[in-house]
PAFI-92962 format. One record per residue (C-alpha): residue number from 1; residue in one letter; x, y, z. Coordinates in steps of 0.25 Angstrom, whole numbers, plus 5000, padded with zeros to 4 digits. Layout:
residues N
num->NUM	residuo->A	east->X	north->Y	up->Z
...
This chain:
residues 93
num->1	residuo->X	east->5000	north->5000	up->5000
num->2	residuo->X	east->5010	north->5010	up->5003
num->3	residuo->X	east->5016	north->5008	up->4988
num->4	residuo->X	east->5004	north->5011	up->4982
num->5	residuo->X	east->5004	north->5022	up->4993
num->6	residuo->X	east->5016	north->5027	up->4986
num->7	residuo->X	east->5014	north->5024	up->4972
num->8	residuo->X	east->5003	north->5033	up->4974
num->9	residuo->X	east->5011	north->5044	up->4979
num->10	residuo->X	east->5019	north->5043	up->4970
num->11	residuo->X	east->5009	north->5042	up->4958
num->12	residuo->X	east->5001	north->5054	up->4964
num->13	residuo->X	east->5012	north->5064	up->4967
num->14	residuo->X	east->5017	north->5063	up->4952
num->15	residuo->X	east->5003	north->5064	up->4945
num->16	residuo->X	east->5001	north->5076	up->4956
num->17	residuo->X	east->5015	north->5083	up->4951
num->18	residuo->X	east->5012	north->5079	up->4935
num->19	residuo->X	east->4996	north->5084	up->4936
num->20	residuo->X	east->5002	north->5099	up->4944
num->21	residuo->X	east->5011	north->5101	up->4931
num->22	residuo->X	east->5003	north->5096	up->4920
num->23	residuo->X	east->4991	north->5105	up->4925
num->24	residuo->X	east->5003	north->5118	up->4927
num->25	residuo->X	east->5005	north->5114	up->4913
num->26	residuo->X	east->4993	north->5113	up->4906
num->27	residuo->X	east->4984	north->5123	up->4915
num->28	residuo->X	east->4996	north->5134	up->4916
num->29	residuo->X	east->4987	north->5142	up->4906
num->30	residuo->X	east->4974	north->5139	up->4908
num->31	residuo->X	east->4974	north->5141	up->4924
num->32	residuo->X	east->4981	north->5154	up->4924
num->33	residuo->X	east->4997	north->5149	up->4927
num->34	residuo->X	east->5004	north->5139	up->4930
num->35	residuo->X	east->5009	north->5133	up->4946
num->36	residuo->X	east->5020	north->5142	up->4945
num->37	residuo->X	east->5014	north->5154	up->4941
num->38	residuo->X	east->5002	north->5151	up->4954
num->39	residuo->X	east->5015	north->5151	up->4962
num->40	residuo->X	east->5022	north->5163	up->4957
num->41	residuo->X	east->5008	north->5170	up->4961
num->42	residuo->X	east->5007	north->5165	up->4975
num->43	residuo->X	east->5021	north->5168	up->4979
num->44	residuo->X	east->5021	north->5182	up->4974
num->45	residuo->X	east->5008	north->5185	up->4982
num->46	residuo->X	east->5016	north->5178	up->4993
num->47	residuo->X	east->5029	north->5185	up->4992
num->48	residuo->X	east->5023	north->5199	up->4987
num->49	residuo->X	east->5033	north->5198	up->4975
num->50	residuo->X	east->5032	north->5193	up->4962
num->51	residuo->X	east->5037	north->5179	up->4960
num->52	residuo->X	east->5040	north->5175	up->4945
num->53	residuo->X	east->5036	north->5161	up->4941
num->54	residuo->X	east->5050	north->5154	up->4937
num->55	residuo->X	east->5054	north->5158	up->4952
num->56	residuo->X	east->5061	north->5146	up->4959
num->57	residuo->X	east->5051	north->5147	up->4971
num->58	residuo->X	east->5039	north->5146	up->4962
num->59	residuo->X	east->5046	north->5135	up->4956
num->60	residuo->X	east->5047	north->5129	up->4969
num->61	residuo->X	east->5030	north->5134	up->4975
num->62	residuo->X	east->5026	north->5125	up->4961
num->63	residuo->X	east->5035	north->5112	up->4963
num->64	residuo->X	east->5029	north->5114	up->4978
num->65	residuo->X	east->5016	north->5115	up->4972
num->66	residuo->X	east->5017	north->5102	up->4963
num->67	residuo->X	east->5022	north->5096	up->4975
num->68	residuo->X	east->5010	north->5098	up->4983
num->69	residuo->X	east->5002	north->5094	up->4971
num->70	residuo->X	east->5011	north->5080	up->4970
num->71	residuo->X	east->5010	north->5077	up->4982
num->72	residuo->X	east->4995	north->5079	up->4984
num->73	residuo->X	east->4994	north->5069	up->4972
num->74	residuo->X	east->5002	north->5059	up->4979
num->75	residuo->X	east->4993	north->5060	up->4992
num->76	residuo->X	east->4982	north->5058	up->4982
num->77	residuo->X	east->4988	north->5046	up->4974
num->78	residuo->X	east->4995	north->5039	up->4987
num->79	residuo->X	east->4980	north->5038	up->4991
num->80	residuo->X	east->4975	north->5033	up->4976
num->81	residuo->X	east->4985	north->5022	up->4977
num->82	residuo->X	east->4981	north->5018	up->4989
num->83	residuo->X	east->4968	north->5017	up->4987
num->84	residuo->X	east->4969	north->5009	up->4973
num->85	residuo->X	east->4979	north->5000	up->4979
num->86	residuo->X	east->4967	north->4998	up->4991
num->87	residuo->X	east->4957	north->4996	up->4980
num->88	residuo->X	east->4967	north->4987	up->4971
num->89	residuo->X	east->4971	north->4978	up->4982
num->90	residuo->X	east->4955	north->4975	up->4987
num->91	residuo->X	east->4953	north->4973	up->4973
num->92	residuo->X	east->4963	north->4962	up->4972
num->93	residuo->X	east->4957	north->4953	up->4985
């Protein structure tokens, strides 16, 4: 159980990163910018100067962000594997 645990964890957190980036790139336009450019925003009304996009702590807020977005993909597929490895195992007795 605890490799599917993990299969899952592992499964989740690199569909959570790969979904974050394909929508950056596909939605850039459409939803008004893209993770870096919603980052560059937030810290310049933090720090009350303006904060270019290609900054190296932008760069730092959005691998943060894709992080967060991983990882909550993994708590969700760590919790999918268990419950098909559940399912799969009634179904085999």
């Amino acid at each position: 159980m605890k490799k599917a645990f993990r299969i899952g964890l592992i499964g989740g957190f690199i569909a959570g990163v790969i979904v974050a980036i394909a929508m950056d790139l596909a939605f850039k336009d459409a939803l008004g910018g893209s993770w870096a450019d919603a980052v560059s925003h937030d810290l310049s009304i933090i720090l009350k100067r303006p904060v270019p996009s290609s900054s190296f702590i932008v760069l730092l807020g959005v691998i943060f962000l894709v992080g967060i977005v991983g990882l909550f993909g993994a708590l969700i597929g760590g919790v999918v594997a268990l419950f098909l490895y559940k399912l799969f195992s009634l179904l085999k007795n």
